[in-house]
C-alpha positions as CSV (number, residue, x, y, z in Angstrom):
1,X,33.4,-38.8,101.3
2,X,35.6,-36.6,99.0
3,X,37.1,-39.8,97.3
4,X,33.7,-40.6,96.5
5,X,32.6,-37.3,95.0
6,X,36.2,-37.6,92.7
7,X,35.4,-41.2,91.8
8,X,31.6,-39.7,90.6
9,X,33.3,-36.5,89.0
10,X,35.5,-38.8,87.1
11,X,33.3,-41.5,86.1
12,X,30.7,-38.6,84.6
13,X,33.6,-37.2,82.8
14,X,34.4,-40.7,81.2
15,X,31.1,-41.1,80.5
16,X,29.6,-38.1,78.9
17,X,33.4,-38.0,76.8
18,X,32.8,-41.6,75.5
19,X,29.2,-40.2,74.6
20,X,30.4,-37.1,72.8
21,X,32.5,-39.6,70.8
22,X,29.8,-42.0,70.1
23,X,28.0,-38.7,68.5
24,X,30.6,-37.3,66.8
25,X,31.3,-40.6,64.6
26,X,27.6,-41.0,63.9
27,X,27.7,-37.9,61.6
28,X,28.8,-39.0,58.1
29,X,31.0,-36.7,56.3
30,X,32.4,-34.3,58.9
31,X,29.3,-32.7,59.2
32,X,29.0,-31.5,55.8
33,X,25.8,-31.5,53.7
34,X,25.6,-35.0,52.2
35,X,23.5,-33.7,48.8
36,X,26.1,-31.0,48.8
37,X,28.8,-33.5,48.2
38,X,26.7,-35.5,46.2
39,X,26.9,-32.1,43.6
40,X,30.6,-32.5,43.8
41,X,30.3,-29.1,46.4
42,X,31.7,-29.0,50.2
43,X,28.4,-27.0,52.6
44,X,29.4,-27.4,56.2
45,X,26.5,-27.8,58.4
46,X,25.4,-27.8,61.9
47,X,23.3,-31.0,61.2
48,X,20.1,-29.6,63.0
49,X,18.2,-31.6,59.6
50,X,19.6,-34.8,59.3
51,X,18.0,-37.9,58.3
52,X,19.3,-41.2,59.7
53,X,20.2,-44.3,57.2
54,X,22.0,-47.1,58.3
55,X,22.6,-46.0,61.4
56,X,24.3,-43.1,60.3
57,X,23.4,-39.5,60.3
58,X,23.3,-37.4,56.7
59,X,23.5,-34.1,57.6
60,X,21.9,-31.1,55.1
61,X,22.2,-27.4,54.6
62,X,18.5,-27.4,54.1
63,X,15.2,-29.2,53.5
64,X,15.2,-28.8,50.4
65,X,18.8,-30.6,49.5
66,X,17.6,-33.0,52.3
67,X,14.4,-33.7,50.1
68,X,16.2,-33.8,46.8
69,X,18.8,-36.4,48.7
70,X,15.7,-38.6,49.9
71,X,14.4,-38.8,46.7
72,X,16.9,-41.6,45.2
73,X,19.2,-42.0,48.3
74,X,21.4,-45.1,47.2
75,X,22.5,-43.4,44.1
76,X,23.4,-39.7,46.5
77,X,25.6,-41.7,48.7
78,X,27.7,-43.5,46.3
79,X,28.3,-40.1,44.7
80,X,28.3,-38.3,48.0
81,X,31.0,-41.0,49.0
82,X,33.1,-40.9,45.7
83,X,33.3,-36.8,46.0
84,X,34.0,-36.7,49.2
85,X,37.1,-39.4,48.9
86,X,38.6,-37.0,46.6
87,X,39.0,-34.4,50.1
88,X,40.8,-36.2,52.1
């Protein structure tokens, strides 16, 4: 009975690490405001607004940079991209 209550313990902490993981990499950027870095400016963000693209999720210090963003989204990556190659 207790090997089968470590066995459960272990397989739920497998699983809800792999999910954490899976989270995590979704966020482009580290988290950091994508229309923020697309002014050539680093805004960390919590990502509580987001909009998904590609399967990716573009995080935002606000709705208003996430509305400005939206508006031509193609061209804010590439220069949310190109700044934020210039970090690492």
């Amino acid at each position: 009975m207790i090997k089968a209550y470590i066995t459960s313990a272990i397989g739920a902490a497998l699983l809800l690490g792999s999910t954490l993981l899976a989270t995590a990499s979704m966020y482009k950027y580290d988290a950091m405001c994508a229309m923020g870095l697309a002014s050539e400016k680093t805004i960390q963000t919590d990502c509580a607004i987001y909009e998904e693209i590609g399967g990716m999720r573009y995080c935002f210090g606000s709705e208003e940079a996430k509305a400005k963003f939206m508006e031509t989204p193609e061209p804010n990556i590439a220069r949310a991209e190109k700044y934020y190659q210039t970090l690492e």
